[in-house]
Each structure stands twice: as C-alpha cells, then as structure tokens.
PLY file of the C-alpha trace (Angstrom):
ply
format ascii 1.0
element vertex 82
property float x
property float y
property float z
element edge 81
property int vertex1
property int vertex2
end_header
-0.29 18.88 -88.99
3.49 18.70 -88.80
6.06 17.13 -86.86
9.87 15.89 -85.88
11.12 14.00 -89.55
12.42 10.22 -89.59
15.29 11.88 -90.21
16.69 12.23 -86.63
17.08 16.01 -87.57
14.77 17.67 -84.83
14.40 21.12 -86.37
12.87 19.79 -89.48
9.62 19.61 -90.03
7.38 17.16 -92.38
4.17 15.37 -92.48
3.76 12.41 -90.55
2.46 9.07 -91.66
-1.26 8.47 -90.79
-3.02 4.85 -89.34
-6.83 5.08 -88.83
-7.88 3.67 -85.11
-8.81 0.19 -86.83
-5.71 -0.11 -88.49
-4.18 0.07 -85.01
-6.20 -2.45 -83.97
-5.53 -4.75 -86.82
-1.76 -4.05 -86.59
-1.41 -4.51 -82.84
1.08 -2.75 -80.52
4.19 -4.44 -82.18
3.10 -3.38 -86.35
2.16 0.34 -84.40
5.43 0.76 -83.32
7.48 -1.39 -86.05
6.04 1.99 -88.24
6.70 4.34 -85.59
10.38 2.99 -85.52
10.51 3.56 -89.71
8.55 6.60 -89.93
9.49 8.27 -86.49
6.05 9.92 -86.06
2.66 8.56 -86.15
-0.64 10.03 -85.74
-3.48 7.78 -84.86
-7.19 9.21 -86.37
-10.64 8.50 -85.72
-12.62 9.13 -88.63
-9.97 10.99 -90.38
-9.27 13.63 -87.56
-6.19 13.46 -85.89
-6.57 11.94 -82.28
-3.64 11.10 -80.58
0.42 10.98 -81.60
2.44 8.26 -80.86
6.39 9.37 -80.95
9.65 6.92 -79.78
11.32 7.82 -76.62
14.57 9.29 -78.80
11.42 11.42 -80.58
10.07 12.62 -77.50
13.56 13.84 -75.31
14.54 15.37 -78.48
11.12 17.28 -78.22
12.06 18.32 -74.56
15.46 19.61 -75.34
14.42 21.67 -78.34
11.32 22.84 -75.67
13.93 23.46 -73.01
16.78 25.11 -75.19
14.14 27.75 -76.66
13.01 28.71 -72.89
16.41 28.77 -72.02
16.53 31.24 -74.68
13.63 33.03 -73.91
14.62 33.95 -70.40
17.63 35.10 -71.54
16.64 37.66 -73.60
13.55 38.78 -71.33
16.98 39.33 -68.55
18.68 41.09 -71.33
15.73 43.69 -71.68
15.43 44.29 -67.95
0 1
1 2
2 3
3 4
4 5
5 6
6 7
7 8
8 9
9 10
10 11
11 12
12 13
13 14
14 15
15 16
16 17
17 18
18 19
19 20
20 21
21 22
22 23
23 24
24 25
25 26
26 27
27 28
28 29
29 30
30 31
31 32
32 33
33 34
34 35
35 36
36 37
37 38
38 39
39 40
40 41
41 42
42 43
43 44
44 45
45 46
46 47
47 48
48 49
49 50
50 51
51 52
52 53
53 54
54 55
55 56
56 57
57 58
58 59
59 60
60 61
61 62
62 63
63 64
64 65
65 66
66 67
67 68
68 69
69 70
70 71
71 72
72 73
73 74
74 75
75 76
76 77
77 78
78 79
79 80
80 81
C-alpha cells in the first residue's frame, strides 16, 4: 500500500509508516498524531492488515486537489473527443 510522502510533494508516492491498533491505544490521540505530523501518513492495522488511514488536514486537501485537477482533466479531454 502506498501513499502521499512526508515530503509535502503530493505526486510522490512511498510507503507509509505502520502502528498496530494497540500501539494506538498505548500512544493515545496526541503520540498518533505527533507521528502523523513527522511521517505525514499513517496506517492503523489490526492484526497486520491495514484498517484504517489517518492523514493531516494539509494531507487530505492536497488529496482533493490532485482528485479534482485529474477530473478536471478528464472532462476535458472526454469534450475534446465529442
């Protein structure tokens, strides 16, 4: 599974980091998201399988441009071949 990069760069892609559901719960809310402000990405697991993503809000609108700037694209060229 791939995502966004710490990097800030939103079309490149790398793994992201990894915290089993009862390292969650030993970390609490604040250690969650002091990683998810250093790494950028985390994906929560339950018995090693992935189970939900948590992302910062700069993460996620970056997501939503890049979605909205490729359907922008999209109906552009589906005009272009009418």
């Amino acid at each position: 599974m791939t995502t966004l990069a710490g990097s800030g760069n939103p079309d490149r892609v790398e793994e992201p980091t990894r915290i089993a559901a009862s390292e969650v719960k030993q970390r609490g809310w604040r250690g969650v998201m002091r990683t998810v402000r250093q790494k950028g990405t985390v994906v929560v697991t339950n018995h090693s399988e992935p189970e939900a993503v948590i992302l910062d809000v700069e993460r996620y609108e970056a997501l939503l441009q890049a979605a909205q700037r490729i359907e922008t694209r999209m109906e552009a060229d589906l005009e272009a071949l009418r």
